[in-house]
N, C-alpha and C positions, 0 to 999 in steps of 0.2 A: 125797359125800353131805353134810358139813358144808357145803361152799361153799354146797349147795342149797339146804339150808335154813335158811342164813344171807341169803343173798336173798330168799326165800320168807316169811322174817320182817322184811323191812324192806321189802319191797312191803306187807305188813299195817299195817304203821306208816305207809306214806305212804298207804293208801287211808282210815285212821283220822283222819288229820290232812286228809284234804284238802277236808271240809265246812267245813272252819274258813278254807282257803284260798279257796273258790271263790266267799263272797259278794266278796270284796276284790278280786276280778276280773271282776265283773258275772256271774258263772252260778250266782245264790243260790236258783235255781227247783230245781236241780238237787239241791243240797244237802240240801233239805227231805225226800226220802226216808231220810234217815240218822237223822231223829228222830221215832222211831215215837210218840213222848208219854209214853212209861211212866217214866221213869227221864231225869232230867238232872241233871251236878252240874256248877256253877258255879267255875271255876279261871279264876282271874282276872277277867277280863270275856268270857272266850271259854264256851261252854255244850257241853259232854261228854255225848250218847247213851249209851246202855248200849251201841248197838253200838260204837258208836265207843271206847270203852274196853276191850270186849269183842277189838276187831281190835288196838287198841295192847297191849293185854295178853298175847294170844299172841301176837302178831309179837313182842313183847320175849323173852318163853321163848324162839322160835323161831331167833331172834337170837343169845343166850346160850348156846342149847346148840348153831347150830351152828359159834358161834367156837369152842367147847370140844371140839368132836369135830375 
């Protein structure tokens, strides 16, 4: 059960990151549904959704706790 959802939390983490990956690879149409408008915060020069921090946030618990189990 840890393995699982030690996985299950670092697919969260790369579906979180991968708006930020996919203009730099030409599929930045695709990207645009991960920033609904409400909430963005600026880290670095890269721009953070609420989902997008929303999926890196639980996938991090999800991560933590299932290295810990």
């Amino acid at each position: 059960m840890g393995k699982t959802l030690a996985c299950f939390g670092l697919l969260l983490i790369v579906i979180g990151i991968l708006p930020i990956i996919l203009p730099m690879v030409g599929y930045g149409t695709y990207a645009a549904m991960f920033y609904l408008g409400y909430y963005t915060l600026v880290v670095g020069s890269y721009e953070f959704s609420e989902l997008m921090l929303g999926l890196i946030g639980l996938g991090f618990i999800l991560l933590v706790i299932g290295a810990l189990k």
